[in-house]
C-alpha atoms as an extended CHARMM CRD file, in Angstrom:
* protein
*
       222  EXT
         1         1  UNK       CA            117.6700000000      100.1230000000       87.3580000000  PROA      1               0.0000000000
         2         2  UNK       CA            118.2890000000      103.8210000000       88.0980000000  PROA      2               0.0000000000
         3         3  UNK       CA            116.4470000000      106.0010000000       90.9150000000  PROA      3               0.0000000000
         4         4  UNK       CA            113.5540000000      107.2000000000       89.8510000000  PROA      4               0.0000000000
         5         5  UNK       CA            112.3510000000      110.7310000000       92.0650000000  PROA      5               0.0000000000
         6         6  UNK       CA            108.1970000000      109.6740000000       91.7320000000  PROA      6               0.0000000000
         7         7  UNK       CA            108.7490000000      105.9380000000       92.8840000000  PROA      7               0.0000000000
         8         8  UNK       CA            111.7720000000      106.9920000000       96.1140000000  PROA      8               0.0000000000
         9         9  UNK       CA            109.0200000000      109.6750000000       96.6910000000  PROA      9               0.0000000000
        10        10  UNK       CA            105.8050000000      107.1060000000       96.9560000000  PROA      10              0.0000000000
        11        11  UNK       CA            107.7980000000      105.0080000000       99.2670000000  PROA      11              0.0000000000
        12        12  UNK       CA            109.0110000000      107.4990000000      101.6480000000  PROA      12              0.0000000000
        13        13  UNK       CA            105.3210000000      108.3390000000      101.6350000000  PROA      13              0.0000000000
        14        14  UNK       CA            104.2120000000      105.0720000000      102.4390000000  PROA      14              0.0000000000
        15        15  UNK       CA            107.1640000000      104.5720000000      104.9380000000  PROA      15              0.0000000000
        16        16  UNK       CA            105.6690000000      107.9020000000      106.8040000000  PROA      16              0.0000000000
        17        17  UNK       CA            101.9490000000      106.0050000000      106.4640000000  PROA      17              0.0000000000
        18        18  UNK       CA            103.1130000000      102.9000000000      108.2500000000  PROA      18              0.0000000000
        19        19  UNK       CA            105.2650000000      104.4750000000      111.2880000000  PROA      19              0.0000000000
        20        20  UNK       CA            102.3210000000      107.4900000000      111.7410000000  PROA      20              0.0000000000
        21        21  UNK       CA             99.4530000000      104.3980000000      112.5020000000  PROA      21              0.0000000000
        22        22  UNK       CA            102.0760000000      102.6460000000      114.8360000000  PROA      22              0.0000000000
        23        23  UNK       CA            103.1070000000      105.7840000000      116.5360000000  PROA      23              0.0000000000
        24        24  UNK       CA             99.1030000000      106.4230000000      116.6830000000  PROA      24              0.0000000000
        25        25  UNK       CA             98.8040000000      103.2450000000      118.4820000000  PROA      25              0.0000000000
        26        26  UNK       CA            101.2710000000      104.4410000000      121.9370000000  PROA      26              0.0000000000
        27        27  UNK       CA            100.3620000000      108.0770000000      121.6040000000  PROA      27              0.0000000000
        28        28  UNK       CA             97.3080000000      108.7440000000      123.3500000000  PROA      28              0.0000000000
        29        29  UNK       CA             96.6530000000      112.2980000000      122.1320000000  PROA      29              0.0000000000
        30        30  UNK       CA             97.2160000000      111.0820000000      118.2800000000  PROA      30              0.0000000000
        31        31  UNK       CA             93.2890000000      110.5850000000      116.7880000000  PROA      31              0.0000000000
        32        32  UNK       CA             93.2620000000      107.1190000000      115.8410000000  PROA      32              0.0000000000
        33        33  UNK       CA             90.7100000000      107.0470000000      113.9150000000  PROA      33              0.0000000000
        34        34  UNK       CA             92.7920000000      109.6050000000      111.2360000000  PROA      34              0.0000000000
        35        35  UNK       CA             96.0750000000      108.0960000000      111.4370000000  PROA      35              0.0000000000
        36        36  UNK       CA             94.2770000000      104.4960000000      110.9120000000  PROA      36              0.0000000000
        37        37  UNK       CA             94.3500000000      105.3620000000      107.4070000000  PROA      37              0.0000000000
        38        38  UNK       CA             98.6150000000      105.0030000000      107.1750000000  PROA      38              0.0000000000
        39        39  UNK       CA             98.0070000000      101.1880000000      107.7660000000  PROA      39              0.0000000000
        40        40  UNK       CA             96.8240000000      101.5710000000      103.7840000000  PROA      40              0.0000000000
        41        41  UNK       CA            100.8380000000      102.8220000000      103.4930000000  PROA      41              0.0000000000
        42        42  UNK       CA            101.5110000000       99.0920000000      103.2600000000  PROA      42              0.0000000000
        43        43  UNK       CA             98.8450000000       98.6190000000      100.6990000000  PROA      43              0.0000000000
        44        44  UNK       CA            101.0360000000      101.3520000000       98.1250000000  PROA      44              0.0000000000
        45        45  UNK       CA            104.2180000000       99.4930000000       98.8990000000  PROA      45              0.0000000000
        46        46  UNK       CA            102.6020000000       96.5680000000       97.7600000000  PROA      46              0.0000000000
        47        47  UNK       CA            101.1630000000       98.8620000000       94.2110000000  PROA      47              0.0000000000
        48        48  UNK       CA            104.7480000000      100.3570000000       94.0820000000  PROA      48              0.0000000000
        49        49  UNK       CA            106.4620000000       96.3140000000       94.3450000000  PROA      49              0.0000000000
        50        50  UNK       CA            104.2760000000       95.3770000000       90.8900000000  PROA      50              0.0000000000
        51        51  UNK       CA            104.8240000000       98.3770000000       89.2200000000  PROA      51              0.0000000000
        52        52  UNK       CA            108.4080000000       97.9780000000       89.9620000000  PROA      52              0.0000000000
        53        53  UNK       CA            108.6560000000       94.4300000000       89.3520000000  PROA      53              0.0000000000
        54        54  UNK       CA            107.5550000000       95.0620000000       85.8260000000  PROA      54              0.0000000000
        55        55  UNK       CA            110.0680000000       97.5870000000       85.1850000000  PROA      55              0.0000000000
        56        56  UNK       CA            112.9900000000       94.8770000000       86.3900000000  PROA      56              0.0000000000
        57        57  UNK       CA            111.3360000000       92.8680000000       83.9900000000  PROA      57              0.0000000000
        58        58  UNK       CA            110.9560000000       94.7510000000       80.8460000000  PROA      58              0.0000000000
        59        59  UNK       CA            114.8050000000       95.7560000000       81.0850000000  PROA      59              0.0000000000
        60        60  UNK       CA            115.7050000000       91.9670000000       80.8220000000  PROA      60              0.0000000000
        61        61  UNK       CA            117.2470000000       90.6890000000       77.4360000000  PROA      61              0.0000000000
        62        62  UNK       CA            116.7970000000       87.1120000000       76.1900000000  PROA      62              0.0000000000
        63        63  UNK       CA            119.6260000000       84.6300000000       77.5070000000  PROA      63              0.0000000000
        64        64  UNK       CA            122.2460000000       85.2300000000       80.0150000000  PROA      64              0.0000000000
        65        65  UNK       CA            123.3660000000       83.1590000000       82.5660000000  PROA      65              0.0000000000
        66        66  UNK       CA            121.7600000000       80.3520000000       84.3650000000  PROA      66              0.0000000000
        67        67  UNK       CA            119.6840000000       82.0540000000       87.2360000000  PROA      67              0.0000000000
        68        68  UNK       CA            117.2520000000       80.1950000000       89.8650000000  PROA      68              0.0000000000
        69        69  UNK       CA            114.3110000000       81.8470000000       91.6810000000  PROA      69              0.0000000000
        70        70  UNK       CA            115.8160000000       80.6050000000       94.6050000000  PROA      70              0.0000000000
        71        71  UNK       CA            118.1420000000       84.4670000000       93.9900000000  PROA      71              0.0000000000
        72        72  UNK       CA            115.3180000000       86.3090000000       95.0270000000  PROA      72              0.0000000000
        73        73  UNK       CA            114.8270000000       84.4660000000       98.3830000000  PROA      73              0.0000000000
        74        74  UNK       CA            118.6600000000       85.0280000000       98.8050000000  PROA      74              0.0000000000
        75        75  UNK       CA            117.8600000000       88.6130000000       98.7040000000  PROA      75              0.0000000000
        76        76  UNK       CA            114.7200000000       88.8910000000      101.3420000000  PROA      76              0.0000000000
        77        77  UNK       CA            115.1210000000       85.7590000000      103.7620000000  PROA      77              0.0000000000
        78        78  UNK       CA            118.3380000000       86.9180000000      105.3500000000  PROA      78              0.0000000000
        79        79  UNK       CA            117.1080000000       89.8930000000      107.6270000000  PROA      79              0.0000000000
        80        80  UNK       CA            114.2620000000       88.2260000000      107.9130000000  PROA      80              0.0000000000
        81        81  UNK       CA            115.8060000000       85.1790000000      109.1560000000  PROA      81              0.0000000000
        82        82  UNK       CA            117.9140000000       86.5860000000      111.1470000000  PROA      82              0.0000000000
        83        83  UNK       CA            114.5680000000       89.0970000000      112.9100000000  PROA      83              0.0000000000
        84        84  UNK       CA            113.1560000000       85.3720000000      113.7420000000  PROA      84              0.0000000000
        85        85  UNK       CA            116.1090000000       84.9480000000      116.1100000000  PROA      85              0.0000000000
        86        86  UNK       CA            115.7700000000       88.3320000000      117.2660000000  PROA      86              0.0000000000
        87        87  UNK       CA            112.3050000000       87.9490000000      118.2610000000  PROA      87              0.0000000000
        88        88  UNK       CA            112.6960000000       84.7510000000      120.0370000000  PROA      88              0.0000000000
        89        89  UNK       CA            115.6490000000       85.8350000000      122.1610000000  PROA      89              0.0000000000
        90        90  UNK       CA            113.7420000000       88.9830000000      122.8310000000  PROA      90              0.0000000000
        91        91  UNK       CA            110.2110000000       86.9210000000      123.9880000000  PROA      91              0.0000000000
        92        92  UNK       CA            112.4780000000       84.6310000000      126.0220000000  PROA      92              0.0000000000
        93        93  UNK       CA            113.8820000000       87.6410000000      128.0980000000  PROA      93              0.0000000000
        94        94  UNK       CA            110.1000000000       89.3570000000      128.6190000000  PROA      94              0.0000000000
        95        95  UNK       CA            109.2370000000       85.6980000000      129.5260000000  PROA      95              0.0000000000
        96        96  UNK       CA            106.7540000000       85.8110000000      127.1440000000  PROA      96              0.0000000000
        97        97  UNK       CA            105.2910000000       82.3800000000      127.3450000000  PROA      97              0.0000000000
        98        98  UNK       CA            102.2330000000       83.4930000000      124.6650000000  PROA      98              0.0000000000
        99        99  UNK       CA            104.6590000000       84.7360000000      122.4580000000  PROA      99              0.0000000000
       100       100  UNK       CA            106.6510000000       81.7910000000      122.7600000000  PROA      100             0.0000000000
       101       101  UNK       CA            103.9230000000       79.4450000000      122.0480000000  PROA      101             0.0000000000
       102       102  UNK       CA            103.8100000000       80.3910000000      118.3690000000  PROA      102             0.0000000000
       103       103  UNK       CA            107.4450000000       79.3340000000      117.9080000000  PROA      103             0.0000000000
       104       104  UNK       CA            106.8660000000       76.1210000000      116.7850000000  PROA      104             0.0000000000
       105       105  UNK       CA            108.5140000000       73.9630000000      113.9930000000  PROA      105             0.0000000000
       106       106  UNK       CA            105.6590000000       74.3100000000      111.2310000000  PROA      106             0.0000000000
       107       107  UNK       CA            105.1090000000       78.1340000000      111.8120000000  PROA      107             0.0000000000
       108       108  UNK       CA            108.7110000000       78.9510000000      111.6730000000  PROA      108             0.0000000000
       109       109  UNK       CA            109.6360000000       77.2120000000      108.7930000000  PROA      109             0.0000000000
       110       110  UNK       CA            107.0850000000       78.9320000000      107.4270000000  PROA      110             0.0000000000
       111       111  UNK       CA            108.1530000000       82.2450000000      108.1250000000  PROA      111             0.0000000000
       112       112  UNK       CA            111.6750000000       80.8760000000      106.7940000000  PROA      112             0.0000000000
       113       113  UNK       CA            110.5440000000       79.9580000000      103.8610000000  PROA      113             0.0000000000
       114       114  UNK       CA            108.4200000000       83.4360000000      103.6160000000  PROA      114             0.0000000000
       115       115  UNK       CA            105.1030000000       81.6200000000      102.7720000000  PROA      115             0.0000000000
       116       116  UNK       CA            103.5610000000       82.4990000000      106.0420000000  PROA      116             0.0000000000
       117       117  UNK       CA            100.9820000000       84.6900000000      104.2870000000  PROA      117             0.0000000000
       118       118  UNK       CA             99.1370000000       82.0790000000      103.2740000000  PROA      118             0.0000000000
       119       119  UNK       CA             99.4750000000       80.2300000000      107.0540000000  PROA      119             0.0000000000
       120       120  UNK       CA             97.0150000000       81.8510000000      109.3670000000  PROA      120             0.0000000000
       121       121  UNK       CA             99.1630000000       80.1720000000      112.6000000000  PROA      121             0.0000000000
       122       122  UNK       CA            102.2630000000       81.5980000000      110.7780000000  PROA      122             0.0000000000
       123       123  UNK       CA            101.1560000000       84.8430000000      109.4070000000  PROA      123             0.0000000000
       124       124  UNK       CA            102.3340000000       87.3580000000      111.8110000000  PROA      124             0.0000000000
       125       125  UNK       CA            103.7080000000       85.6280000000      114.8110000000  PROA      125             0.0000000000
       126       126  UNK       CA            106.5140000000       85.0180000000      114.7120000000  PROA      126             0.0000000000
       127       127  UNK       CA            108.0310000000       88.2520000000      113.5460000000  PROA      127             0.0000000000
       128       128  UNK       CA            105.4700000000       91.7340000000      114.1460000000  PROA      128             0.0000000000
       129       129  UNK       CA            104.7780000000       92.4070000000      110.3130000000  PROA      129             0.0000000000
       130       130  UNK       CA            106.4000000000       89.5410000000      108.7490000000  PROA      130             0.0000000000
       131       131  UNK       CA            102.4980000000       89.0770000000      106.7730000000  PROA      131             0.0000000000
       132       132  UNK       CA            103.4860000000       91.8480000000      104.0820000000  PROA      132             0.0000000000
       133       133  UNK       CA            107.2690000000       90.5930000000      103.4760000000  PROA      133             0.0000000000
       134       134  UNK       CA            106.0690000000       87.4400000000      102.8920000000  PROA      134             0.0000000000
       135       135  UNK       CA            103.0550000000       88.7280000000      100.3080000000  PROA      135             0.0000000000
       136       136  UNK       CA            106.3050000000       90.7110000000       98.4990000000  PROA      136             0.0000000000
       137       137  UNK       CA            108.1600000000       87.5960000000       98.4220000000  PROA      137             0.0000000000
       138       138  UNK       CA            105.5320000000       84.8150000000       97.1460000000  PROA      138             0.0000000000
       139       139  UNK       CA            104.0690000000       87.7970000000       94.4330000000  PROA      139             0.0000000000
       140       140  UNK       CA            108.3070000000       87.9580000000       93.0650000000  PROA      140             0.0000000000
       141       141  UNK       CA            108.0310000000       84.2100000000       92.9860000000  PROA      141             0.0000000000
       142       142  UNK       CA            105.1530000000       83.5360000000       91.2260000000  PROA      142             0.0000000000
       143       143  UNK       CA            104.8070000000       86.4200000000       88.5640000000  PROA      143             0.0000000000
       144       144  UNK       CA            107.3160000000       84.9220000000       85.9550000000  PROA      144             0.0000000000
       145       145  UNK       CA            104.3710000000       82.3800000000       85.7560000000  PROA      145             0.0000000000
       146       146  UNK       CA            102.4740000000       84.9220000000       84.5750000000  PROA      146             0.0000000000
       147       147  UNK       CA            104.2090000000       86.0970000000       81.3350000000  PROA      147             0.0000000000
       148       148  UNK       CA            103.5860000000       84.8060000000       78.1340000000  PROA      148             0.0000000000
       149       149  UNK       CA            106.9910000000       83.4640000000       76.1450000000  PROA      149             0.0000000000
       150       150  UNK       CA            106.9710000000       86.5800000000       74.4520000000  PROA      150             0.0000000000
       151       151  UNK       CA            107.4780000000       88.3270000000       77.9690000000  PROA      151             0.0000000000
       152       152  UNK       CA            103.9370000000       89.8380000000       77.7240000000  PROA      152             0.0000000000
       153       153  UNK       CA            101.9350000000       89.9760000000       80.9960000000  PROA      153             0.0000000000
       154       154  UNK       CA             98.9580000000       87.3550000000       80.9030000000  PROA      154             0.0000000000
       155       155  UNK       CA             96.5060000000       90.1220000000       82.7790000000  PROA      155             0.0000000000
       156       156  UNK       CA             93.7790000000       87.3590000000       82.3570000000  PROA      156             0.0000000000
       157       157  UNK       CA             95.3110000000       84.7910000000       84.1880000000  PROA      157             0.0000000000
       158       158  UNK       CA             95.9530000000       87.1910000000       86.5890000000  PROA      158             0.0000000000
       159       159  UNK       CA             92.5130000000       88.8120000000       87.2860000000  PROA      159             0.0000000000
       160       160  UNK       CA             91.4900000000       84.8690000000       87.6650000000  PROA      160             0.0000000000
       161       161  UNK       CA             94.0460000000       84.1060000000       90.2150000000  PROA      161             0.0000000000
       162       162  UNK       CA             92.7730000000       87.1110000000       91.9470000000  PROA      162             0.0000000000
       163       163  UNK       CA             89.4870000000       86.2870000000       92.0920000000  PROA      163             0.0000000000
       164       164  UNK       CA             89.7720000000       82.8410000000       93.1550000000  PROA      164             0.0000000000
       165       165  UNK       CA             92.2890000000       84.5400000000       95.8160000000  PROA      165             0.0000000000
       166       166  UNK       CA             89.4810000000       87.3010000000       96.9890000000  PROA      166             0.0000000000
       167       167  UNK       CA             86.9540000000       84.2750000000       96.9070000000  PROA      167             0.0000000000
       168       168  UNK       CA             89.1610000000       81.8330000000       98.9530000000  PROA      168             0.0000000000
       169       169  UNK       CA             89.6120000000       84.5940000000      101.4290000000  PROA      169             0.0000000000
       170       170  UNK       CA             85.6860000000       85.4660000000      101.7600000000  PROA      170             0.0000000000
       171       171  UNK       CA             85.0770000000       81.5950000000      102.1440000000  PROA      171             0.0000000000
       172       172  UNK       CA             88.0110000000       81.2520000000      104.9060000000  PROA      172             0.0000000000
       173       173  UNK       CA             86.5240000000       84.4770000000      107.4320000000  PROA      173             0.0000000000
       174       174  UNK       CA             82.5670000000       83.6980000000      106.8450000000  PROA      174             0.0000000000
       175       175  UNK       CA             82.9560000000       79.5620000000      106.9250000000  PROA      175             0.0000000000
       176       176  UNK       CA             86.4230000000       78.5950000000      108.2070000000  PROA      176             0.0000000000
       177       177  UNK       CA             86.5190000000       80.6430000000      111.1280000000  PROA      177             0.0000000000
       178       178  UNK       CA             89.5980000000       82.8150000000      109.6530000000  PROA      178             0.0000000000
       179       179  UNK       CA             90.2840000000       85.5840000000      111.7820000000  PROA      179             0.0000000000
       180       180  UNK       CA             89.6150000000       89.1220000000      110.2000000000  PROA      180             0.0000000000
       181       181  UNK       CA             93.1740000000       90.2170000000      110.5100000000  PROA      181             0.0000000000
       182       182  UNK       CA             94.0940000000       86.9380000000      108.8050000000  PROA      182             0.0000000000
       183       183  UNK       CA             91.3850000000       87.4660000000      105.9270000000  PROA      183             0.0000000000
       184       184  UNK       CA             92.5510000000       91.0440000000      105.2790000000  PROA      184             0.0000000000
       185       185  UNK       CA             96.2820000000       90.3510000000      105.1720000000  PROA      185             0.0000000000
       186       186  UNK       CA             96.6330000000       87.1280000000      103.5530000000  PROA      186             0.0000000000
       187       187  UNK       CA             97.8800000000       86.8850000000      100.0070000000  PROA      187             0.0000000000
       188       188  UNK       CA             94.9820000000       85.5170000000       99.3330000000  PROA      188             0.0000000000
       189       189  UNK       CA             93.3210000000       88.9320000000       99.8570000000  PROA      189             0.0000000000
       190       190  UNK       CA             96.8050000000       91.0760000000       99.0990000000  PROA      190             0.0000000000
       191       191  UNK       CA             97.4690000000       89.6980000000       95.4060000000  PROA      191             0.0000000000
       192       192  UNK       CA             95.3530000000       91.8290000000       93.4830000000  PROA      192             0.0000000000
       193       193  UNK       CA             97.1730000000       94.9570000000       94.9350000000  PROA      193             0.0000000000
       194       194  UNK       CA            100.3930000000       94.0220000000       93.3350000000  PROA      194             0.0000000000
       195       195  UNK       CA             98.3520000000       93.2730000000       90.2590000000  PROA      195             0.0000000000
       196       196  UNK       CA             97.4060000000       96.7430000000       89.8060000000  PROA      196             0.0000000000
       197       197  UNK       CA            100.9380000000       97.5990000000       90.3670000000  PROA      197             0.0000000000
       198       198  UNK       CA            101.5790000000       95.5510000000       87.1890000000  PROA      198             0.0000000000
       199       199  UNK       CA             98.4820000000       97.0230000000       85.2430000000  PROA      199             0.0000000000
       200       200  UNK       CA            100.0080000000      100.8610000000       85.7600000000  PROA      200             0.0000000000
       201       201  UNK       CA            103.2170000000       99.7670000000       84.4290000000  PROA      201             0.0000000000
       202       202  UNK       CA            101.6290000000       98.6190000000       81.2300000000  PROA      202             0.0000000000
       203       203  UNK       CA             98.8600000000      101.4700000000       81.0710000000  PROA      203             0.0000000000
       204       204  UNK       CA            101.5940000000      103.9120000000       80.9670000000  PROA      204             0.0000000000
       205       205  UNK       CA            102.9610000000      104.5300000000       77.3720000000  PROA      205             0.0000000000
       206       206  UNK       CA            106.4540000000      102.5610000000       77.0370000000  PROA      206             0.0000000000
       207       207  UNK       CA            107.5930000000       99.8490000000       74.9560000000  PROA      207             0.0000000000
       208       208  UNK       CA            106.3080000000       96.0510000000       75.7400000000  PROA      208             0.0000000000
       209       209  UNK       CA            108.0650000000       93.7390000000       77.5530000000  PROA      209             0.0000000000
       210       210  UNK       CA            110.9150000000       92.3220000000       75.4330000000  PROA      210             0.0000000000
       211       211  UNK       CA            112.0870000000       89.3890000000       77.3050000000  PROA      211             0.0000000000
       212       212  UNK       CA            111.4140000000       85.3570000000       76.9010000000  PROA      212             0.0000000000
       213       213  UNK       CA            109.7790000000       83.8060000000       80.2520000000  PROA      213             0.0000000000
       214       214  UNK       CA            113.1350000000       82.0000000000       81.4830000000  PROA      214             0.0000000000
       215       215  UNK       CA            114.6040000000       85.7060000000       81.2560000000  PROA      215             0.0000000000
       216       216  UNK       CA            112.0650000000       86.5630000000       83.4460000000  PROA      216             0.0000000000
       217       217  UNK       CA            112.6190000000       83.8210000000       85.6870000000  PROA      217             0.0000000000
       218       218  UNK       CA            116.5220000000       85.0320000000       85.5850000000  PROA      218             0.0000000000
       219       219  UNK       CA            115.5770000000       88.0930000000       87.1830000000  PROA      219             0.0000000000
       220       220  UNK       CA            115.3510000000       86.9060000000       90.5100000000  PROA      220             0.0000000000
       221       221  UNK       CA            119.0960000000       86.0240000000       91.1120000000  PROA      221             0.0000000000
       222       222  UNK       CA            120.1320000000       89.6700000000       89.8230000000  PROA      222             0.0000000000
C-alpha cells in the first residue's frame, strides 16, 4: 500500500494531539483545560486504523499462501514486549514498589498477549499507554470475522457488537465498580471508533471489497 499525503497528514496530526496533552500535563503555564482535547488524538488514530484496515483489505486477491493471524501479532507484540521489560527494569531502579505491584503473572501475560484492553488490572499498568495498542491489536484480530465470504463488510454485525460493547461498558462503571478511566478506554467502549473508520472507507466512492474471508484473514501475516 502506497503513502497516501491525507492519511501521513491525519496521523502526524494526531501524533501532535497526543504529545501536546502530555506536555500539558508537566507544563504548568500550558491551559489544561485546551490542550485536554489532544487526548481525542488517540481517538483519530483509532478512525485512521479502520479506515486503513479496509484499504489493506480491499487490495487482497483470493488465494495466496497459507497465512495465520498470529502475523499480525508478530508485527505489534515485539516493541511492545520488549517496553514491558523496559518498564520493569525502570520501576525496579525508582524502587517503585506500587508500580511493581501490577507486575504480576495474569496482568502481564495479558499485556503480552495485547488483550489487556479488555483487563481492567491489565489495562494500562504495566506499560503507560499500552490500553490503545492493545484496542489496535484485538480490532486487526477480530475484523476478518466481520466480512462476509464475498469480502463485503457485515456493518450489521458490527453496529451489534458495538452496542453490546458500549452497553457492557455502561454496566461495568455504574454496577461493577469499573473505574472511569477503565470504562472510557476499554475496547469495550473503543470499538465503535474503529468502526467508523471502516464505515468512511466504504462511504467513499471506490470499488467493493474483492477478496474471500480467508484472504482477509491472510492479511495479517503480510
Amino acid at each position: 500500500m502506497g503513502r497516501i499525503n491525507w492519511i501521513d497528514g491525519a496521523k502526524g496530526i494526531a501524533m501532535l494531539m497526543v504529545i501536546s496533552v502530555h506536555l500539558a500535563q508537566h507544563v504548568s503555564f500550558l491551559p489544561m483545560k485546551v490542550f485536554s482535547f489532544g487526548a481525542m488524538g488517540v481517538q483519530l488514530f483509532f478512525l485512521l486504523s479502520g479506515y486503513c484496515l479496509c484499504m489493506k483489505l480491499a487490495k487482497m486477491t483470493g488465494g495466496g499462501k497459507i497465512c495465520l493471524i498470529i502475523g499480525r501479532y508478530r508485527r505489534l507484540a515485539p516493541w511492545y514486549v520488549v517496553g514491558i521489560f523496559v518498564y520493569a527494569a525502570w520501576y525496579w531502579m525508582l524502587e517503585d514498589s506500587t508500580s511493581l505491584a501490577s507486575f504480576t503473572i495474569g496482568n502481564v501475560a495479558a499485556n503480552i498477549l495485547m488483550v489487556n484492553a479488555v483487563v481492567p488490572s491489565a489495562q494500562n499498568t504495566i506499560v503507560p499507554g499500552g490500553w490503545s495498542i492493545s484496542c489496535i491489536a484485538l480490532f486487526s484480530f477480530l475484523f476478518p470475522f466481520f466480512l462476509s465470504a464475498s469480502g463485503q463488510v457485515r456493518f450489521k454485525a458490527l453496529f451489534v457488537t458495538s452496542a453490546i460493547g458500549l452497553a457492557i461498558s455502561a454496566i461495568g462503571y455504574w454496577f461493577l465498580e469499573w473505574s472511569r478511566q477503565y470504562s472510557y478506554c476499554s475496547f469495550f467502549n473503543q470499538f465503535i471508533v474503529f468502526v467508523m473508520g471502516a464505515m468512511y472507507f466504504v462511504a467513499r466512492p471506490r470499488k467493493l471489497l474483492k477478496m474471500n474471508a480467508w484472504s482477509a484473514f491472510c492479511v495479517f501475516a503480510g
